[in-house]
N, C-alpha and C positions, 0 to 999 in steps of 0.2 A: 724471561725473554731471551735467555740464551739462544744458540743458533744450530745448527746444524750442517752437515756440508750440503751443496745447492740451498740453501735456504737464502733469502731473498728479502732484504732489509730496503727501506726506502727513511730518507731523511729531508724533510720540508723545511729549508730554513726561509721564513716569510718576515723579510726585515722593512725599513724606511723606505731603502732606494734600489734592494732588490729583492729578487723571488729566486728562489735557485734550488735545487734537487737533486741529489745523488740515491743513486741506486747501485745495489751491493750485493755481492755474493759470497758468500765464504768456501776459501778455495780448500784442495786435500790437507793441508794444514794448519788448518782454522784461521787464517791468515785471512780478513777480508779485502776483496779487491771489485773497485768502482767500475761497473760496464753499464753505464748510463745517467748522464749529466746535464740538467737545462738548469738554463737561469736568463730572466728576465729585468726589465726594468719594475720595478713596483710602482703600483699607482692605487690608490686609497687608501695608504696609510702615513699617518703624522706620530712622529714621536713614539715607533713603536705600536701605534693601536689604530683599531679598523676606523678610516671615515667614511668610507665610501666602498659597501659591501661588491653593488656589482662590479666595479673596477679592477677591486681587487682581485673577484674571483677571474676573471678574464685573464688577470698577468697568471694566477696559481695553474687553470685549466693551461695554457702557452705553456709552462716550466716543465708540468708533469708531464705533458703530451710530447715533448721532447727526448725525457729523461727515458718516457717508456720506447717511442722508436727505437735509441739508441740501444735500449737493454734488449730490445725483446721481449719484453714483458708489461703484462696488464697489471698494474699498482692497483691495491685497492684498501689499503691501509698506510699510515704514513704516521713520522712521530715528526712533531713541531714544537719547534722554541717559541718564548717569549722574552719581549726584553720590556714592554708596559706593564702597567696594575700596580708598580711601585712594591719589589719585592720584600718582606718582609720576613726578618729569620727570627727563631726564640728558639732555645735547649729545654726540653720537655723531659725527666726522668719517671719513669714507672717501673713496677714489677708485679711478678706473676706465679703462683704457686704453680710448681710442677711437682712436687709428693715423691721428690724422691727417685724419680725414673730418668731415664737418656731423652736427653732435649733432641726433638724434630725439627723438622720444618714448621709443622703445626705451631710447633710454641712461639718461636720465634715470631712469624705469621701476628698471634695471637698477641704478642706483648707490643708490636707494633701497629696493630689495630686499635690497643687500648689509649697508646700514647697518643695518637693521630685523633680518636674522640676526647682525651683531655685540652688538646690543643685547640677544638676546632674553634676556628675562627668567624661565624656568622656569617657577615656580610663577602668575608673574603673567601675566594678557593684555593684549598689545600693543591699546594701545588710538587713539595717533598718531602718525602719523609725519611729522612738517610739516620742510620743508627751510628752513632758514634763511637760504643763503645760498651759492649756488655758486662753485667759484673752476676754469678756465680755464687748464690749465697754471700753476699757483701764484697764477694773478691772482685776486684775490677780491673781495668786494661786488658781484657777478652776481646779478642776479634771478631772469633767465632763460637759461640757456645753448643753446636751442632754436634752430637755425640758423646758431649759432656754430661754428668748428672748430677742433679742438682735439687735442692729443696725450694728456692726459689730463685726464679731469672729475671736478673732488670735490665733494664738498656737507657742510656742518655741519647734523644735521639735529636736531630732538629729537625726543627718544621720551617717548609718556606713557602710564607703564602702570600697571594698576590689579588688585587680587586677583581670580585669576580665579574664584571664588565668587560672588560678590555680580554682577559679570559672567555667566557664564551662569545664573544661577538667573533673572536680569529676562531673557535672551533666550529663555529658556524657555518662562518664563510668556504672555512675546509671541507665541511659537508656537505655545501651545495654544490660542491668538483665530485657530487661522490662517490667520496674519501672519507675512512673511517680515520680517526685519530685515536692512536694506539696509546699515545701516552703525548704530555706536552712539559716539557721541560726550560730551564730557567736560561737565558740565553752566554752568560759569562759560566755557568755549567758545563753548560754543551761546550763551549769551549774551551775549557779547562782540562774535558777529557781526552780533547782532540789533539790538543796541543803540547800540554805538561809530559813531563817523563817521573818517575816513580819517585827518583829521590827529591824532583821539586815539592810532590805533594804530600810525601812524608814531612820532608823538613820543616814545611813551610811556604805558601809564596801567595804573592796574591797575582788575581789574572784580572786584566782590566780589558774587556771588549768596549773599544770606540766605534760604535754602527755610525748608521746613519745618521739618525733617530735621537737616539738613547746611546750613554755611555753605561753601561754594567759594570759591574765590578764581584767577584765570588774570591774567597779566602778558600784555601786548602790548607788542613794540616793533619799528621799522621792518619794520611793517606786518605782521607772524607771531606767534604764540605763540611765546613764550619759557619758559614757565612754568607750571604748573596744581596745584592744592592743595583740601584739603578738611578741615575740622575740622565733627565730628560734633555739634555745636552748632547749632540753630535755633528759628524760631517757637514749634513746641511744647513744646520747655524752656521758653519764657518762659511761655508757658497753665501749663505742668505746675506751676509757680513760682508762679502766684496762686492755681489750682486749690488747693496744700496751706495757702499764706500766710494765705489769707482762708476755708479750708472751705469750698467752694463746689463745685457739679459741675464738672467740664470744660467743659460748652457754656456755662455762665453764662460760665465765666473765659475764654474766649473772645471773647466778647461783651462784655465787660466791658475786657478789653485793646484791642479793634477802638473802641469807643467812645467808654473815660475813658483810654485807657493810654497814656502818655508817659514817653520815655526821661530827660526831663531836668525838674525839678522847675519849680513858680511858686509867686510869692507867692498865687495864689487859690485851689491845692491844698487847705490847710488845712479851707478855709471850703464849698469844696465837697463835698456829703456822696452817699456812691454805697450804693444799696441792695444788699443781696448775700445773695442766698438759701443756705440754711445745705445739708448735704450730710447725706440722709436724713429733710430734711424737706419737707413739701408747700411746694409758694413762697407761697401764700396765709396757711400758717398761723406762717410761722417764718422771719425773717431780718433780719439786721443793718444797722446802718447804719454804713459806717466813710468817714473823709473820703479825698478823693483821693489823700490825698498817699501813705496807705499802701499804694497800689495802684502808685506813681512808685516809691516803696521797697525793692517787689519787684521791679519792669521793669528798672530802670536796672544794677543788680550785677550781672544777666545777660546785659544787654546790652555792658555793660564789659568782662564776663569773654571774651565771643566776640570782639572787637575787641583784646583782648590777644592771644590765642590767634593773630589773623588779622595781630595786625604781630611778633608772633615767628617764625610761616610765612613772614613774607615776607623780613625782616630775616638768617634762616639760611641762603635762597634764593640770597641773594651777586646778586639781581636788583633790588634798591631803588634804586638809582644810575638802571638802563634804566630803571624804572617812572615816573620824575620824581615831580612832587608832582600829580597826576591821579589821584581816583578817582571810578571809577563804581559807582552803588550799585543792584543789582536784586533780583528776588526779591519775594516776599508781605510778608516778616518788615522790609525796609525801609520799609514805607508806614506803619509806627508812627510817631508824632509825634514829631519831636526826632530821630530816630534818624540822617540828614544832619549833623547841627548834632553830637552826640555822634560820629560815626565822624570829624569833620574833626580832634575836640581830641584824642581818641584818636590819631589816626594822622596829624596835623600835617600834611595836606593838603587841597587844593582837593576840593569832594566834589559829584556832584549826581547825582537820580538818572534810570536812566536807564528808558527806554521805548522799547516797539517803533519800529523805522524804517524807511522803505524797505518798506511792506507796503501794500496797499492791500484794500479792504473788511474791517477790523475796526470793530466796534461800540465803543462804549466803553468798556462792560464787560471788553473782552478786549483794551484797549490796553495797558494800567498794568503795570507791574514784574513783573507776576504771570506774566505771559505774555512775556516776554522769550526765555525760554530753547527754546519751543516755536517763537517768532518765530525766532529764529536757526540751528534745524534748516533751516528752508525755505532760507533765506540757503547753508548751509550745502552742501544739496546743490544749489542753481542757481549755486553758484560756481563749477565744477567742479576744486574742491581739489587740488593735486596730493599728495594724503591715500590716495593709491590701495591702498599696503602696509597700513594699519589696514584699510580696507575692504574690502579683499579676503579676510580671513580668515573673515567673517559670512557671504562668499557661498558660500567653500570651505564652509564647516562645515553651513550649511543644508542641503543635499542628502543630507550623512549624519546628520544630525535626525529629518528626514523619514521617513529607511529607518527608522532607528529606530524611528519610532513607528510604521511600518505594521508591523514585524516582531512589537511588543510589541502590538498593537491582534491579529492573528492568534492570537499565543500563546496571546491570553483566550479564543481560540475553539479551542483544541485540547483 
């Protein structure tokens, strides 16, 4: 999936509470820059996974019909994350006689396709398959064994795979904007590529995307995915949490959390007093006044509970050691106040958050954490990953999609 100059990348990031799209080019030195960007409100999806097919397609057709005025361009391929299906990671070793000759592309290909059918997971879809680490006739910590020769080549790879439900029902829906899906990738991934610099993911770090939805979480260390995780906990539980705490609608409590909302209390909480319109009444005629602090009361227990949840994930992983003490904090639901300062005392490390990198013409608007994950699709596919066994099954499977639905689009007409 590498790129080429004008060549023409499109990134789908389809989350809880938005729909959002960057379109990309790669300028004279290979330096990718964004000339076309929509993003919408999301609407049929809970916790990461599709409920409500036509809904959602309506926010996707909105996002992309946006992103293409702005570029100029007819999209007709896209790569989209996942942060549902409950990702699942295991290290798979295998190898492969090569007889002696200069390893290819071929072999590599080949020892990666074998690993990927030792792995396969039945019920679940293989969603990566990232090599961690080649060895060379026994010799190991090979990056690249391309060029090299050898009697026989192995690779420790991991696999990360996710319910295949929640899985095809988003590549579905993707289809029926049609949109082909080029590849679908793991959503604290994508942003991990988008975000980190080289020596976090050598060293170690982990990256914890807080969506809407789902909180993610992916381990990096010398320089690969080691890890990928998701607990179904985000933004909107904390809304849904002062929505019932305080009687209020949803978009008040919204609004009310983006405003006065902080994970961690102050002395001037008390004395500060927040208006809060009641639920079923006109906002002119009916609503209370309670102080901040009770609004920090309901944010902060939920915010604790997800950061438990996300250093028991990590702690059971047996990956804490790789991880060092580095985290990176991305996502909408981190730009709450406090929430840095609360995930360091929770999880006893260095913490900062992170933002798009390595992108050029985004606006302001669409720098911030929010937009991370959609940043690191484009990263993603101008890297050219050697991820080729996950992706390759989106390409397989598209063609007999297609038939499908011309066959069922006729049947309506017999």
């Amino acid at each position: 999936m590498a790129i080429g100059r004008n060549s023409v990348l499109v990134a789908l990031d389809v989350g809880t509470t938005k729909v959002s799209a960057f379109v990309a080019r790669a300028d004279e030195n290979g330096l990718l820059r964004v000339v076309g960007i929509g993003h919408q409100v999301s609407v049929g999806m809970r916790s990461g996974a599709v409920v409500d097919m036509d809904a959602l397609e309506q926010a996707i057709r909105a996002t992309v019909d946006a992103a293409e005025r702005m570029a100029g361009e007819i999209v007709s391929s896209v790569l989209v994350n996942l942060s549902a299906g409950r990702p699942s990671s295991q290290t798979v070793g295998v190898d492969i006689a090569v007889a002696g000759r200069e390893v290819g592309d071929n072999d590599v290909r080949r020892v990666l396709e074998q690993g990927r059918a030792q792995a396969e997971p039945g019920a679940r879809e293989v969603l990566h398959v990232v090599p961690i680490g080649y060895s060379i006739d026994g010799a190991r910590g090979i990056r690249d064994p391309r060029g090299m020769f050898a009697t026989r080549l192995g690779v420790d790879i991991h696999v990360v795979t996710v319910g295949a439900a929640p899985a095809r029902n988003l590549a579905a829906c993707v289809e029926r904007c049609h949109l082909n899906v080029a590849a679908m990738v793991a959503s604290a991934y994508a942003a991990g590529l988008g975000v980190l610099v080289e020596d976090e993911k050598d060293l170690g770090v982990t990256l914890i995307d807080m969506g809407g939805g789902t909180t993610s979480m992916a381990i990096f260390y010398d320089g690969n995915l080691v890890f990928a995780d998701a607990v179904p906990i985000g933004g909107v539980h904390v809304t849904n949490d002062v929505a019932r705490g305080l009687s209020t609608p949803t978009e008040h409590a919204e609004r009310m959390k983006t405003l006065y909302g902080s994970s961690l209390p102050s002395s001037a909480d008390e004395r500060e007093m927040i208006r809060v319109p009641l639920v079923g009444e006109a906002e002119s005629e009916a609503s209370a006044a309670v102080p901040r602090s009770a609004l920090v009361r309901i944010i902060q227990p939920r915010l604790e509970e997800t950061f438990e949840f996300v250093r028991e994930r990590l702690e059971a992983s047996g990956m804490v050691q790789l991880a060092g003490r580095r985290v990176v904090l991305t996502g909408g639901a981190c730009q709450l106040q406090g929430v840095r300062e609360l995930a360091a005392r929770m999880l006893d490390k260095q913490v900062r958050i992170g933002r798009p990198l390595r992108l050029r013409g985004l606006a302001d608007s669409t720098a911030g954490p929010a937009f991370a994950a959609c940043s690191g699709l484009l990263h993603y596919a101008a890297s050219g990953e050697t991820d080729v066994a996950a992706t390759k099954q989106w390409e397989e499977k598209a063609p007999r999609r297609r038939l499908t639905r011309m066959g069922e689009w006729l049947q309506s007409y017999l």
